[in-house]
VOMILUM-218256 format. One record per residue (C-alpha): residue number from 0; residue in one letter; x, y, z. Coordinates in Angstrom, 1 decimal, decimal comma, padded with zeros to 4 digits. Layout:
# VOMILUM-218256
 pos code     c1     c2     c3
 NUM    a      X      Y      Z
...
***
This chain:
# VOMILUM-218256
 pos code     c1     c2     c3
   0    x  000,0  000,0  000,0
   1    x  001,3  003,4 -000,7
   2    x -000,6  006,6  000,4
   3    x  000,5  009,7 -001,1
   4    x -000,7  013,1  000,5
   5    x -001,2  015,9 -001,2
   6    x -001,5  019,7  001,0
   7    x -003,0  022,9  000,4
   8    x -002,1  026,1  000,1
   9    x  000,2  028,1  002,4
  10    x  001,9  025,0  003,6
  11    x  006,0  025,9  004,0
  12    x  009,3  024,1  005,7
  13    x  011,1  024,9  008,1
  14    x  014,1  026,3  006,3
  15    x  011,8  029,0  004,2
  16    x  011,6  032,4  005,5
  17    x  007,8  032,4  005,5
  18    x  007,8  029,8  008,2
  19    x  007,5  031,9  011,1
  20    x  004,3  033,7  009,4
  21    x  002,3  030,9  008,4
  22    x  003,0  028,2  011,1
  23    x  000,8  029,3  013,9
  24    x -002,6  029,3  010,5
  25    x -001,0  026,2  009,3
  26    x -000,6  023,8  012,7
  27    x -002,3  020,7  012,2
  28    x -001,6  020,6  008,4
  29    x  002,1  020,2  008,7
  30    x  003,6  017,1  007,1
  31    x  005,4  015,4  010,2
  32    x  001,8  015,5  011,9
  33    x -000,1  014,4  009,0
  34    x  002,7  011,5  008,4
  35    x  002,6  010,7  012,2
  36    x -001,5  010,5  012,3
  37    x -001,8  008,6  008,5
  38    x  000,6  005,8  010,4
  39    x -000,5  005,4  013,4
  40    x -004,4  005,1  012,4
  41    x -004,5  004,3  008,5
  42    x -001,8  001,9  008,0
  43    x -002,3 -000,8  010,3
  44    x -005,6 -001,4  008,9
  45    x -004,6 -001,2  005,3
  46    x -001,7 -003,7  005,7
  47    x -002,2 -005,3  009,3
  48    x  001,4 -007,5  008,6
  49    x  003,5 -005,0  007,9
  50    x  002,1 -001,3  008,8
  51    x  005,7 -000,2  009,1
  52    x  006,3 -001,3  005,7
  53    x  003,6  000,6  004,0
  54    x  005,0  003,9  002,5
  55    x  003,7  007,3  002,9
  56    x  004,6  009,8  001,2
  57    x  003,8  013,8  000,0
  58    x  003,9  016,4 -002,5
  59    x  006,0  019,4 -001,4
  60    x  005,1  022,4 -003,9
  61    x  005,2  024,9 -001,0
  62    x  008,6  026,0 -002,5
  63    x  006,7  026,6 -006,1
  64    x  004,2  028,8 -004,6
  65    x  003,8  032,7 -004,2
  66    x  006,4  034,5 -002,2
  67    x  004,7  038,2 -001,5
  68    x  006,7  040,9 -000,6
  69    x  007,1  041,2  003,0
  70    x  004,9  044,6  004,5
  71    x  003,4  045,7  007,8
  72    x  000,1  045,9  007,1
  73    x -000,8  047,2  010,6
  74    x -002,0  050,6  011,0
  75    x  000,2  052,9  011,5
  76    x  000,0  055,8  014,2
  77    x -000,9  059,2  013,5
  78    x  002,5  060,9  013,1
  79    x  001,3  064,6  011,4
  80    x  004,1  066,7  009,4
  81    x  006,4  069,0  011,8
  82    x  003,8  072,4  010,8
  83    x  000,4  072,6  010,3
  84    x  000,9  075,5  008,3
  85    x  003,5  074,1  006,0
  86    x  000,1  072,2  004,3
  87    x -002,9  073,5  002,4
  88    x -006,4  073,4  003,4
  89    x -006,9  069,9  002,0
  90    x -003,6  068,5  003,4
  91    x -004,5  070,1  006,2
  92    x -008,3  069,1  006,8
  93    x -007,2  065,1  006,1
  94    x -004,2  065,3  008,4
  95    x -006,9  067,0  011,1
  96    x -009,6  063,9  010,0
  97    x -007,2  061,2  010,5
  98    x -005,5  062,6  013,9
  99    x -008,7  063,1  015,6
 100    x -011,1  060,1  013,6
 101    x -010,0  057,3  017,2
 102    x -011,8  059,7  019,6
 103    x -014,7  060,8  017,4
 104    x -018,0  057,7  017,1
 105    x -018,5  056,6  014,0
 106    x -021,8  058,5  013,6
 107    x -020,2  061,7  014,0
 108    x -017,6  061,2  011,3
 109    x -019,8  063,1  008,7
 110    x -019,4  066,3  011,3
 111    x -015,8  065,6  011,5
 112    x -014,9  066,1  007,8
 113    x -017,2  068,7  007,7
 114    x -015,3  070,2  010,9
 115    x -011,8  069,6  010,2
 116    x -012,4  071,1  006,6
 117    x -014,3  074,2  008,1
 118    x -011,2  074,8  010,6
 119    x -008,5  073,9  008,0
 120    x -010,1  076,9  005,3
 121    x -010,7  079,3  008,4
 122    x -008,2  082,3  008,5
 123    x -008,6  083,2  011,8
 124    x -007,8  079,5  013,2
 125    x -004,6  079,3  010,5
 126    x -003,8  083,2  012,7
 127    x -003,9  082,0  016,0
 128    x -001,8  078,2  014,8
 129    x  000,9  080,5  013,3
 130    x  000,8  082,8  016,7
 131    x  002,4  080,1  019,1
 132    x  005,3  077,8  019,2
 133    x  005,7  075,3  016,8
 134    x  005,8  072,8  019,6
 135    x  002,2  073,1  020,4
 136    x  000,8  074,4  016,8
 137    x -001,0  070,9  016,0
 138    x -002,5  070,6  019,7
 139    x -003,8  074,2  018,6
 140    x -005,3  072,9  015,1
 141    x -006,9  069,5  016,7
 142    x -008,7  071,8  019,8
 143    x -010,0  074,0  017,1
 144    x -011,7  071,0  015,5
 145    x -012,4  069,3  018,9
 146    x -014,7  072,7  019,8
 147    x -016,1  072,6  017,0
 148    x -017,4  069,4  017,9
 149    x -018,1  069,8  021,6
 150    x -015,3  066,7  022,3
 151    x -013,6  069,1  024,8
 152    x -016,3  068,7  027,4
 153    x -017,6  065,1  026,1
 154    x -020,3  063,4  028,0
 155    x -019,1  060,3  030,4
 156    x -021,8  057,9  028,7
 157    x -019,6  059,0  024,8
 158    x -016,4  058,3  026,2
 159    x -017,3  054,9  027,6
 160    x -018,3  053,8  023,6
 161    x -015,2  055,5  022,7
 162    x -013,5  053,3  025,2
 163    x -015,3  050,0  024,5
 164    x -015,0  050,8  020,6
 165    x -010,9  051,3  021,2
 166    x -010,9  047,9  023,4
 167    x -012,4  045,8  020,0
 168    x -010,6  047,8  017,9
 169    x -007,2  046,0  019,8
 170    x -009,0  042,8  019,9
 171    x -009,8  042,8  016,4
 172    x -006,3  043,8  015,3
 173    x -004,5  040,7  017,5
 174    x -007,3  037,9  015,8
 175    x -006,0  040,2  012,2
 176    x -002,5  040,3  012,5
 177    x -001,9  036,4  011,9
 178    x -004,5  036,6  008,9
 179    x -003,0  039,5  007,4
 180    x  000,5  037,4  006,3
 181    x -001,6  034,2  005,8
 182    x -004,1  035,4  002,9
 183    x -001,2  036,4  000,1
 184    x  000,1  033,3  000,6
 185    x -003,6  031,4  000,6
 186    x -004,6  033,7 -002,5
 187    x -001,0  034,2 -004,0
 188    x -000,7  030,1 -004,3
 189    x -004,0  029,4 -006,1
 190    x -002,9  031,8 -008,4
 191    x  000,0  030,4 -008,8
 192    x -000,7  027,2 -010,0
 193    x -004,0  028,2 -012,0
 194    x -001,7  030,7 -013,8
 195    x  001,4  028,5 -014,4
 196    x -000,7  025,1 -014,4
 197    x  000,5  024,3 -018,4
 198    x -001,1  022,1 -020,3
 199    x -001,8  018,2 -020,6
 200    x  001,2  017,6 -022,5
 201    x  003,5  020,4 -021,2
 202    x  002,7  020,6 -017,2
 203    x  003,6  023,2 -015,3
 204    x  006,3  023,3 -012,3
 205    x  003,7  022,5 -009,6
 206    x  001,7  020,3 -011,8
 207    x  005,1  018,5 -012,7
 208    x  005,9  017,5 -009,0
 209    x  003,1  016,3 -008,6
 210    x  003,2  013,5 -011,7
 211    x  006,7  013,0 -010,2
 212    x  005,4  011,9 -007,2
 213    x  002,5  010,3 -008,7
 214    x  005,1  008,0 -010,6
 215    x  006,8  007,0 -007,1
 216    x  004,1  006,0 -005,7
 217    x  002,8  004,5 -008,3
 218    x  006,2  002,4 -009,2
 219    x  006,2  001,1 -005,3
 220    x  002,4 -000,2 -005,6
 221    x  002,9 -002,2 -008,3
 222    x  005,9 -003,5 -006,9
 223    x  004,4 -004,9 -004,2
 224    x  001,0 -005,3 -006,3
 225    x -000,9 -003,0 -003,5
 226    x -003,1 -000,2 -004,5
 227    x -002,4  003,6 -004,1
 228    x -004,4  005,7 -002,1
 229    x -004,1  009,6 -002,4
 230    x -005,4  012,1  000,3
 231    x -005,5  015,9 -000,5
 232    x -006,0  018,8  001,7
 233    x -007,9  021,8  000,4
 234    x -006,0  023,2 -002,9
 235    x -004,4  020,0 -003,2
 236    x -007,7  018,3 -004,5
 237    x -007,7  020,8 -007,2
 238    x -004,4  019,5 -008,3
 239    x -005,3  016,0 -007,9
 240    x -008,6  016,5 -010,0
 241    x -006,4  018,2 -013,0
 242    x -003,4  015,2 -012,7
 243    x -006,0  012,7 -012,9
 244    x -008,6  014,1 -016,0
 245    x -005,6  015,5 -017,9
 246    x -002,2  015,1 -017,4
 247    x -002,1  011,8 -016,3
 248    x -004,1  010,6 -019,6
 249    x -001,4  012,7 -021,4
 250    x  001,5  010,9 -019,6
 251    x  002,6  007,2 -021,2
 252    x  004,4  006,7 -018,3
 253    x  001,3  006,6 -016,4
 254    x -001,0  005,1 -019,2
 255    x -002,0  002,1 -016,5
 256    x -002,0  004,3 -013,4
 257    x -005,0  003,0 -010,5
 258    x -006,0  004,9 -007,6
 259    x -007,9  003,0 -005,6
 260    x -009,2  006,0 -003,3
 261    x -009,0  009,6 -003,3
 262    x -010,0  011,4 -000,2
 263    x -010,3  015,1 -000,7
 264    x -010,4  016,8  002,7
 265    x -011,6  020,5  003,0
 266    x -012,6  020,2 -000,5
 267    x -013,0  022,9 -002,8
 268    x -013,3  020,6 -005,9
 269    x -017,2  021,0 -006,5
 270    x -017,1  024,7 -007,1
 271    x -013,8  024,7 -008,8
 272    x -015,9  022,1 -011,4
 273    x -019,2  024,0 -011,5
 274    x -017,0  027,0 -012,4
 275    x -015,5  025,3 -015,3
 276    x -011,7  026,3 -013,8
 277    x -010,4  022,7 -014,3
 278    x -008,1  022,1 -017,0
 279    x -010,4  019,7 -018,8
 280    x -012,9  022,2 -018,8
 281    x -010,5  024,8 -020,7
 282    x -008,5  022,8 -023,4
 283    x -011,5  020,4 -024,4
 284    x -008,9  017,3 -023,2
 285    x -008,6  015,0 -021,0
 286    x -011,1  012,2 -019,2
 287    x -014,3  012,8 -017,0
 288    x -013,3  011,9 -013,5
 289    x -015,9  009,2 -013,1
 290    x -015,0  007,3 -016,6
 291    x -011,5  007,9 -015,3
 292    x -009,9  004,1 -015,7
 293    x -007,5  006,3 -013,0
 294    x -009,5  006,1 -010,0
 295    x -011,9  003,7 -008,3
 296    x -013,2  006,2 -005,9
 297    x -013,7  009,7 -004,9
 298    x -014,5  010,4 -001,0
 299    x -015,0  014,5 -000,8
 300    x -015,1  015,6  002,9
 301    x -016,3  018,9  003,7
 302    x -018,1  020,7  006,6
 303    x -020,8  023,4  007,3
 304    x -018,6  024,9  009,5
 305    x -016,0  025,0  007,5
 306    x -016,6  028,0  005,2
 307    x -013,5  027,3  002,7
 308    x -015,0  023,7  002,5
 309    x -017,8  022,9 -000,4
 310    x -020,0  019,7 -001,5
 311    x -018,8  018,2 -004,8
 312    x -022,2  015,8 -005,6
 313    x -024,0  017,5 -008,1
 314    x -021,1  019,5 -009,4
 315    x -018,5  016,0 -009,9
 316    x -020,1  013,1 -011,0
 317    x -018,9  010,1 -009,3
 318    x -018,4  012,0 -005,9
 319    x -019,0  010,8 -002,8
 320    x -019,7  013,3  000,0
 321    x -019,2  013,3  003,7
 322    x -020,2  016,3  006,0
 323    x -017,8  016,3  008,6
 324    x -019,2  017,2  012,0
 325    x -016,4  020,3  013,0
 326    x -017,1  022,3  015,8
 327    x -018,4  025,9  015,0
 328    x -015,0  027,8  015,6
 329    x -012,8  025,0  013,9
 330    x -010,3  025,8  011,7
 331    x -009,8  025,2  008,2
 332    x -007,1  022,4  009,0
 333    x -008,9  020,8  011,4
 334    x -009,8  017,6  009,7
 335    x -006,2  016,9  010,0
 336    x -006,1  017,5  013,5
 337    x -009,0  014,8  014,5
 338    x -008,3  011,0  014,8
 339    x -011,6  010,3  014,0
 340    x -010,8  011,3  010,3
 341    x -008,0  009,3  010,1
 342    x -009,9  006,4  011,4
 343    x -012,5  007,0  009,1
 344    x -010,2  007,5  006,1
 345    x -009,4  003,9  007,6
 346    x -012,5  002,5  007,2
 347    x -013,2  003,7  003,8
 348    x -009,9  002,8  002,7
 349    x -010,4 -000,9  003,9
 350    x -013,8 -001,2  002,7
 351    x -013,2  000,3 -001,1
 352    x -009,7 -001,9 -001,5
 353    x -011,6 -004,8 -000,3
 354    x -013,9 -004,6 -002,8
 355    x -011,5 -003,5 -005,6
 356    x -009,1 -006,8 -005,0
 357    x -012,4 -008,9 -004,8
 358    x -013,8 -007,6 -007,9
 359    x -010,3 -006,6 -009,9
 360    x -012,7 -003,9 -011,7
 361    x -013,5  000,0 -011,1
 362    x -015,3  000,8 -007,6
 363    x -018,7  001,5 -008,1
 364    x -021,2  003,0 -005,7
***
């Protein structure tokens, strides 16, 4: 038995610099856990004689993905220029905006750009700015706006939304931060491979380590005349799904290629198909995934909680779906995190070998 797995996107090693930004998103997806988990609960119960023996393996193609140009995306504070007067009226009415906008409630804004751009045009406020020292000119040109507003003598009840609004605001930014350098690397690596995926008979980089690996693992089943099983984690069922309807038909070396299961966890597969994104669907070539002589049997596993997660029956003919029960705050890499997964994965794995050795024909439902 050999089990290839296949991972999403945003996935790194150690020895890249984007490590330290995407490990804390990515915990639970990383390959030594998913290696220790697929051993410890999937192998014994494909080969019970030897579950040491069985091989597991991945496709690495973290290196092949985006790598965005490191930013701080947090706000910065407000740091105004040396002089108020050194600006014009517009410089001068958004430098006023943005300085005073954290003390002001949202449904005052309107009264705030109306006030800063009142104080920034008005002579006699731009008089008494230029008549003290420098030192305290922009405490002079935010009171003027605060008057204008009443903020000087603000209510206790205002201040406490200020407060309480400030207090989210820092909550908000600390659940953000991580977010902020995972999503160019969860966007940047779709794009990556949809943009450089090739063709059937001219694969791209990522598409090309994967039918590398795909030949491995292939090479060692038949050597020990034991099926191939392939699991995928979110993006990595995308590439799977192209491999197997197009550039593994394309591929001699793979003309007699069997897997006998494909789980796709966190799946994204069915909308990918219903949005015609999949490379069979563009060039016209390759074979539909349930006439595939390639496969015996595609598990999708998705969850209602799981918002980057999607159903593929209906959209994938041939797909068999599984909502899997996550709790309401789970992450996207949870699947990988749960035994009872890998115990099903197990299961079905058993079950759908069984019945392909018995029969020594396609799975069927």
């Amino acid at each position: 038995m050999s089990i290839l797995y296949v991972h999403g996107v945003a996935i790194r090693e150690g020895d890249q610099p984007q490590w330290e930004t995407l490990k804390r998103v990515t915990h639970g997806a990383l390959w030594d856990e998913v290696r220790a988990a697929l051993q410890t609960h999937v192998a014994p119960s494909v080969q019970p004689a030897d579950p040491q023996g069985v091989d597991i393996s991945w496709v690495y193609w973290g290196d092949l993905g985006t790598n965005p140009i490191p930013g701080n995306h947090a706000q910065a504070e407000w740091s105004p220029p040396e002089h108020p007067l050194t600006l014009n009226a517009a410089a001068l009415a958004d430098a006023l905006e943005r300085g005073l906008r954290p003390e002001v409630p949202a449904d005052r804004w309107p009264e705030l750009i109306d006030a800063c751009w009142a104080a920034a045009k008005d002579t006699g406020v731009r008089a008494v700015i230029g008549n003290v020292p420098a030192a305290v000119q922009w405490a002079v040109a935010l009171s003027a706006v605060r008057a204008r507003l009443g903020l000087d003598g603000a209510h206790l009840p205002q201040r406490l939304r200020l407060s309480r609004h400030q207090n989210v605001r820092r909550a908000m930014q600390d659940l953000r931060r991580p977010l902020e350098g995972f999503i160019p690397y969860f966007v940047g690596d779709a794009l990556e491979y949809f943009t450089l995926r090739g063709t059937p008979r001219q694969p791209g980089p990522i598409a090309a380590r994967v039918l590398d690996a795909l030949k491995t693992s292939w090479h060692l089943s038949r050597e020990r005349n034991e099926p191939l099983v392939i699991v995928t984690h979110s993006m990595g069922g995308q590439l799977i799904y192209d491999a197997l309807t197009s550039f593994v038909p394309a591929d001699p070396e793979l003309t007699d290629l069997r897997v006998a299961l494909w789980c796709a966890a966190a799946s994204q597969v069915g909308p990918c198909k219903a949005m015609g994104l999949f490379l069979d669907d563009q060039s016209g070539e390759g074979t539909a995934l349930a006439a595939s002589p390639h496969l015996g049997y595609f598990w999708n596993v998705w969850s209602e909680n799981d918002l980057l997660s999607f159903p593929a029956e209906g959209s994938v003919p041939g797909a068999h779906d599984t909502d899997f029960p996550l709790g309401r705050r789970s992450p996207h890499m949870a699947y990988l995190q749960r035994p009872e997964f890998y115990r099903t994965l197990a299961a079905r794995v058993r079950v759908q070998v069984a019945r392909e050795a018995a029969k020594g024909e396609s799975l069927s439902p």
